[in-house]
DRENVEXLUM-363464 format. One record per residue (C-alpha): chain; residue number from 1; x, z, y. Coordinates in nm, 2 decimals. Layout:
<drenkes>
  chain  resi       x       z       y
      A   NUM       X       Z       Y
...
</drenkes>
This chain:
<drenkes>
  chain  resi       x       z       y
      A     1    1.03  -16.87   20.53
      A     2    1.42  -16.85   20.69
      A     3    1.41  -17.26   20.71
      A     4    1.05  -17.24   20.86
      A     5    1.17  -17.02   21.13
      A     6    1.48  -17.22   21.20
      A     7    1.30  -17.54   21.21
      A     8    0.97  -17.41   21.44
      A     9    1.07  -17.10   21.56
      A    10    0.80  -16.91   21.34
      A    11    0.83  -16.55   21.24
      A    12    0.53  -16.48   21.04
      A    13    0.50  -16.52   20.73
      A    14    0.28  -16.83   20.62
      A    15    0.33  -17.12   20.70
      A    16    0.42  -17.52   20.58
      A    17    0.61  -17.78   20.72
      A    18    0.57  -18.15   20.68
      A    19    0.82  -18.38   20.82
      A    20    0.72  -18.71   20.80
      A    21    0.97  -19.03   20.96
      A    22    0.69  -19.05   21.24
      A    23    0.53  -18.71   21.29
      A    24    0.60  -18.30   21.20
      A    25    0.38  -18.08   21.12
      A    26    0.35  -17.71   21.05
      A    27    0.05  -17.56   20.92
      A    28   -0.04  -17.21   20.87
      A    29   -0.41  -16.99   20.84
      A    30   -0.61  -16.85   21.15
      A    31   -0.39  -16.49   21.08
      A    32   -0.13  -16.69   21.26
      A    33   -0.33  -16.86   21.53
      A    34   -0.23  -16.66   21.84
      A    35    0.14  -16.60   21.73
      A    36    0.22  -16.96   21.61
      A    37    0.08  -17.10   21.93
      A    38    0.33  -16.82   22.11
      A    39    0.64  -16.95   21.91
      A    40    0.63  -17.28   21.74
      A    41    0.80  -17.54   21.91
      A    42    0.84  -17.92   21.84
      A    43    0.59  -17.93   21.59
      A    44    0.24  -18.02   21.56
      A    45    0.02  -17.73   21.49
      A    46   -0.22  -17.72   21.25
      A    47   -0.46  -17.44   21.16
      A    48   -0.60  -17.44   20.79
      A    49   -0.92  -17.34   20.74
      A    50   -0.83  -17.25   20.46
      A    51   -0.58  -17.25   20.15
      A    52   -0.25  -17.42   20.27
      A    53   -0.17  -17.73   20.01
      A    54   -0.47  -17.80   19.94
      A    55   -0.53  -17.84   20.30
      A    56   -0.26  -18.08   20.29
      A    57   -0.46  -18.29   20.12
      A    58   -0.77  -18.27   20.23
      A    59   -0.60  -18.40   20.59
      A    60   -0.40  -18.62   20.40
      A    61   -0.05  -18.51   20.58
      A    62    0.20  -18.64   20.32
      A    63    0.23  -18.94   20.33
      A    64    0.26  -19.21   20.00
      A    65    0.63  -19.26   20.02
      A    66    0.82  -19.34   19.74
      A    67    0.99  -18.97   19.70
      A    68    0.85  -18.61   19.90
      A    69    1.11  -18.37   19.92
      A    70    1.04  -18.02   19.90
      A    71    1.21  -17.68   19.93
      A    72    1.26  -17.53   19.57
      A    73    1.32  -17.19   19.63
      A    74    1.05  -17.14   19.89
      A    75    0.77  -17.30   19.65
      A    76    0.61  -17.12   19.31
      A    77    0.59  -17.32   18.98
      A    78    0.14  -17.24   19.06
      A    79    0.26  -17.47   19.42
      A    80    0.43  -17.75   19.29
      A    81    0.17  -17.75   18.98
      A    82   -0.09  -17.78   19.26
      A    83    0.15  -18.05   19.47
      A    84    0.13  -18.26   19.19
      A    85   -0.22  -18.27   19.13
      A    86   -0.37  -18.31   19.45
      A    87   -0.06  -18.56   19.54
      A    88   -0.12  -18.72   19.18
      A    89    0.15  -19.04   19.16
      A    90    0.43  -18.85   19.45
      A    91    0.72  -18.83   19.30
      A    92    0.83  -18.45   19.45
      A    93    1.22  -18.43   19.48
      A    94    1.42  -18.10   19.58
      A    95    1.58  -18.10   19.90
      A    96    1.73  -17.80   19.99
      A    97    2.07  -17.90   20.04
      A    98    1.94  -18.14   20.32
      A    99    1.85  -17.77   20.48
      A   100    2.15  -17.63   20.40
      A   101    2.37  -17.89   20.52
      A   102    2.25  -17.83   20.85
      A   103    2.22  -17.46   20.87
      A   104    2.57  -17.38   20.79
      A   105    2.65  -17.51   21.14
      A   106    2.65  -17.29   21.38
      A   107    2.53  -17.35   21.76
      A   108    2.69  -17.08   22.03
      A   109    2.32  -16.93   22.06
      A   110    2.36  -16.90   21.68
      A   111    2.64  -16.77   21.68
      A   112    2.57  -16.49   21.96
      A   113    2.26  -16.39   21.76
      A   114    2.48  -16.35   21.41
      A   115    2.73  -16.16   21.63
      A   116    2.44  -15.93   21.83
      A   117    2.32  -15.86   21.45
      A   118    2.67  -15.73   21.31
      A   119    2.75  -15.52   21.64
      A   120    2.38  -15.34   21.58
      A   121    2.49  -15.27   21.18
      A   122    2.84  -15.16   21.28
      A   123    2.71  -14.94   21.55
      A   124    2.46  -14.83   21.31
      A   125    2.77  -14.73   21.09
      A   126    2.96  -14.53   21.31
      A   127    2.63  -14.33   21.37
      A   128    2.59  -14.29   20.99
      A   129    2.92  -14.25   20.85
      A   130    2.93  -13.88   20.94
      A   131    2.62  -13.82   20.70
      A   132    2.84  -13.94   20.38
      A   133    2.92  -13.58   20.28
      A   134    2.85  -13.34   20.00
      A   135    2.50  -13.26   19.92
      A   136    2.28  -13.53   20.10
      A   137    2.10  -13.79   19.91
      A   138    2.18  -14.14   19.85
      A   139    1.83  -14.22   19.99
      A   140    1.84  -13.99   20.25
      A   141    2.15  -14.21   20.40
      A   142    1.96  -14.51   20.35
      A   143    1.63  -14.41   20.56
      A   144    1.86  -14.35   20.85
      A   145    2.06  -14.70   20.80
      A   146    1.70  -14.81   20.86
      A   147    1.56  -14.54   21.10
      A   148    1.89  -14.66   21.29
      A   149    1.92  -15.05   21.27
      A   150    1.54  -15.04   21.42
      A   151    1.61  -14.81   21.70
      A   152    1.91  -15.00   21.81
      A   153    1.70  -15.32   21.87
      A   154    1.69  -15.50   21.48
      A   155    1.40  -15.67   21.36
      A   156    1.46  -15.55   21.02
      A   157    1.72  -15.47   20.76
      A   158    1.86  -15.77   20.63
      A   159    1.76  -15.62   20.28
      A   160    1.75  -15.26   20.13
      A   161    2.03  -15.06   20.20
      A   162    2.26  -15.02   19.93
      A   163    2.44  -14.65   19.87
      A   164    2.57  -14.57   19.59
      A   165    2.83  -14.26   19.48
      A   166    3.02  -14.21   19.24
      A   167    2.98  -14.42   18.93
      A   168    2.70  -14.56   19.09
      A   169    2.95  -14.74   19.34
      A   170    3.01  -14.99   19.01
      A   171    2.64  -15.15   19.04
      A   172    2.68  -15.46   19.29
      A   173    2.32  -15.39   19.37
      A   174    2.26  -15.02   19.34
      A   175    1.94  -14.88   19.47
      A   176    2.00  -14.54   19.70
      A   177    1.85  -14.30   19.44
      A   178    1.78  -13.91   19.53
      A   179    2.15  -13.84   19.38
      A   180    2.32  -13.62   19.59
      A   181    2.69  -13.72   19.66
      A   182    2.94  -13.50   19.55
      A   183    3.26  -13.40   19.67
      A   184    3.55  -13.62   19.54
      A   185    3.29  -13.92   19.51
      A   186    3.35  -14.30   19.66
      A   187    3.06  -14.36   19.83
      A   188    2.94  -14.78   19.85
      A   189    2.71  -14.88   20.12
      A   190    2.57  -15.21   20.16
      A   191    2.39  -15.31   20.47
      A   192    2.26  -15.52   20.72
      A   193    1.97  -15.61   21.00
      A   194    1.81  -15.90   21.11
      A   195    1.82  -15.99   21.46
      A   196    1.62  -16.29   21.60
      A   197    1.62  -16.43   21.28
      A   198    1.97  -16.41   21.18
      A   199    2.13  -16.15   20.96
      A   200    2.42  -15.86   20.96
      A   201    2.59  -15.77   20.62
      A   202    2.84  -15.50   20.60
      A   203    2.98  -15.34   20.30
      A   204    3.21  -15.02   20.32
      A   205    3.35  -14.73   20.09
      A   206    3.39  -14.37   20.19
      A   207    3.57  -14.11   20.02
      A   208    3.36  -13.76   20.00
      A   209    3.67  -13.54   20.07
      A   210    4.06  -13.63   19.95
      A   211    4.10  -13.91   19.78
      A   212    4.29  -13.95   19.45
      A   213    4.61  -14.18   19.47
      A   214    4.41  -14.42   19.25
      A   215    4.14  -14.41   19.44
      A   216    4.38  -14.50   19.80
      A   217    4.54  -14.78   19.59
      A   218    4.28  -14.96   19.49
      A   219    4.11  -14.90   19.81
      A   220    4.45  -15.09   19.99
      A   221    4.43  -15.40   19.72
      A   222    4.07  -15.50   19.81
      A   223    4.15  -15.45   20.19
      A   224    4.48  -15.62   20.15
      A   225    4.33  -15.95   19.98
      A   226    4.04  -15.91   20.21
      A   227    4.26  -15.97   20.50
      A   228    4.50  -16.27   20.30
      A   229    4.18  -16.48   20.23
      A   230    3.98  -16.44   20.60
      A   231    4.33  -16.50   20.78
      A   232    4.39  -16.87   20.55
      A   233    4.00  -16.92   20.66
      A   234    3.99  -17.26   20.86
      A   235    3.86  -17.60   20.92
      A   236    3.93  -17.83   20.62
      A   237    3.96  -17.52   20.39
      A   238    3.79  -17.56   20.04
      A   239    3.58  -17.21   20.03
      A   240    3.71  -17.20   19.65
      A   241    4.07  -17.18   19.74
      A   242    3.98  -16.91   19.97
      A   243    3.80  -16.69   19.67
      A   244    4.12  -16.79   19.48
      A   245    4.38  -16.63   19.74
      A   246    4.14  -16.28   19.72
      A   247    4.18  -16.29   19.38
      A   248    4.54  -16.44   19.27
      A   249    4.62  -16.11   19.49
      A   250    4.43  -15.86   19.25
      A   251    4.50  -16.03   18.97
      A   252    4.88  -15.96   19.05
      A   253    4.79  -15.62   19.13
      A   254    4.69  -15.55   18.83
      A   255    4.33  -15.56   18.86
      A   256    4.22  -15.90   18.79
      A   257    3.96  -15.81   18.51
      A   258    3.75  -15.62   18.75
      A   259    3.67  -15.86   18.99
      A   260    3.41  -16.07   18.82
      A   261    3.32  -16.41   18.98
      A   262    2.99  -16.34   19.15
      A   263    3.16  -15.96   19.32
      A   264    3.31  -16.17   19.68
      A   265    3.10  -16.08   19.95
      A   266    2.96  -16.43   20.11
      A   267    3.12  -16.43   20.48
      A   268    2.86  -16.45   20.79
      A   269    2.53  -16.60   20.68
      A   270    2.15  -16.61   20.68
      A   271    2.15  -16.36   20.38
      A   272    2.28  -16.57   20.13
      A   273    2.33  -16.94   20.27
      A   274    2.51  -17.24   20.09
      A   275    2.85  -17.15   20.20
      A   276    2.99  -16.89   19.94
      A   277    3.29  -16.82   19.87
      A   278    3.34  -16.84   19.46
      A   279    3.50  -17.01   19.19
      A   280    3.22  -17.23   19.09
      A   281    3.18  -17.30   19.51
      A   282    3.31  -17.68   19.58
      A   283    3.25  -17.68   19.94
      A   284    3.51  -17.72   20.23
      A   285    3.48  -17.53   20.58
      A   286    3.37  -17.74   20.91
      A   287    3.42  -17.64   21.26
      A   288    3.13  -17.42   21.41
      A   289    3.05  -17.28   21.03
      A   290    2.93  -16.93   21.05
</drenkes>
């Protein structure tokens, strides 16, 4: 529902939109009659009686053009199944990169939102950090990332709260378990709220008492090439060559087998937009990108 909501201004969460070269609709059920009148704007709005798609063509709202394009990874195989029978002879195209083309541009209200979401989750952090200590559990951090992000004016976390000590700090995704941290442990969080729509991610490590010299080196080579690739960040930019100037600089380090291609955080973004910064990413940065 992110495009939905960038496109109408809709928070709940179902809904359709049709875009037609004449008209735009968005269609939702009579849950959402009061609160889509409240925020949808510049579309036509349409309340099903009942199921959505099939509603669609019952009031015959796509129209038979030569191709319908249609957002892939917001629709179920059951959807497009049912797309393609009630809209026998449509030729159904994805055309998600139309939406992400346009949503990796940034406008300054954008912008402001993005940067209201990362000051909540860094204030958040300074609240927290002082939990991170011998004894208390990994989920026990996590509530109050949460407890925290809403009381300082969030929406939402951006996603579940990642913390993870110890070993654990090796998952990319680890779920806070009821593990306690221990003293001498690295401790991984990974969070982030959403804030009018638009979402915070921060990931930091914290060291549970002294940490080993290993421990402060590696720490200093993932901050160091960190700081080589955002400062080389800039308009005309491939996004790959920046993922290659974080990890030339490991490599060289040392530590070049441990930093598999999918482990670079993707910088600023809408929880997981388009523009990522990766080896397999082919993209170039634009002015206003965020």
């Amino acid at each position: 529902m992110a495009h939905v909501r960038y496109l109408t201004g809709f928070s709940g969460s179902s809904g359709l939109c049709v875009i037609t070269p004449t008209k735009q609709f968005f269609v939702t059920d009579r849950r959402y009659e009061t609160q889509a009148s409240q925020e949808v704007d510049n579309f036509n709005l349409i309340i099903a009686k009942h199921e959505l798609i099939p509603f669609l063509a019952e009031k015959k709202l796509i129209p038979r053009l030569a191709r319908t394009g249609f957002e892939e990874r917001s629709i179920s195989v059951a959807e497009m199944k049912m797309l393609r029978n009630l809209f026998s002879g449509r030729r159904f195209v994805p055309a998600a990169r139309i939406f992400e083309t346009i949503t990796a541009v940034k406008d300054d209200g954008e912008v402001a939102c993005i940067r209201h979401a990362a000051q909540i989750t860094d204030k958040v952090f300074r609240k927290i950090v002082s939990l991170v200590k011998q004894g208390v559990r990994e989920c026990d951090i996590a509530a109050e990332i949460s407890y925290w992000h809403r009381k300082y004016g969030a929406e939402s976390d951006a996603f579940d709260p990642i913390v993870a000590g110890g070993e654990r700090g090796a998952l990319p995704h680890a779920r806070a378990t009821e593990n306690k941290i221990m003293q001498g442990d690295m401790v991984v969080m990974d969070f982030g709220c959403r804030y009018c729509g638009y979402h915070s991610d921060l990931t930091r490590t914290i060291a549970v008492g002294r940490p080993s010299a290993e421990m402060k080196k590696v720490f200093q080579i993932v901050y160091d090439a960190q700081r080589k690739a955002m400062d080389a960040v800039r308009s005309g930019v491939s996004t790959r060559s920046i993922d290659a100037i974080a990890r030339t600089h490991i490599r060289h380090k040392g530590y070049g087998r441990y930093f598999y291609p999918f482990a670079w955080p993707r910088f600023g973004h809408s929880i997981h937009e388009a523009l990522r910064l990766s080896r397999s990413a082919h993209r170039s940065f634009k002015p206003e990108m965020s």
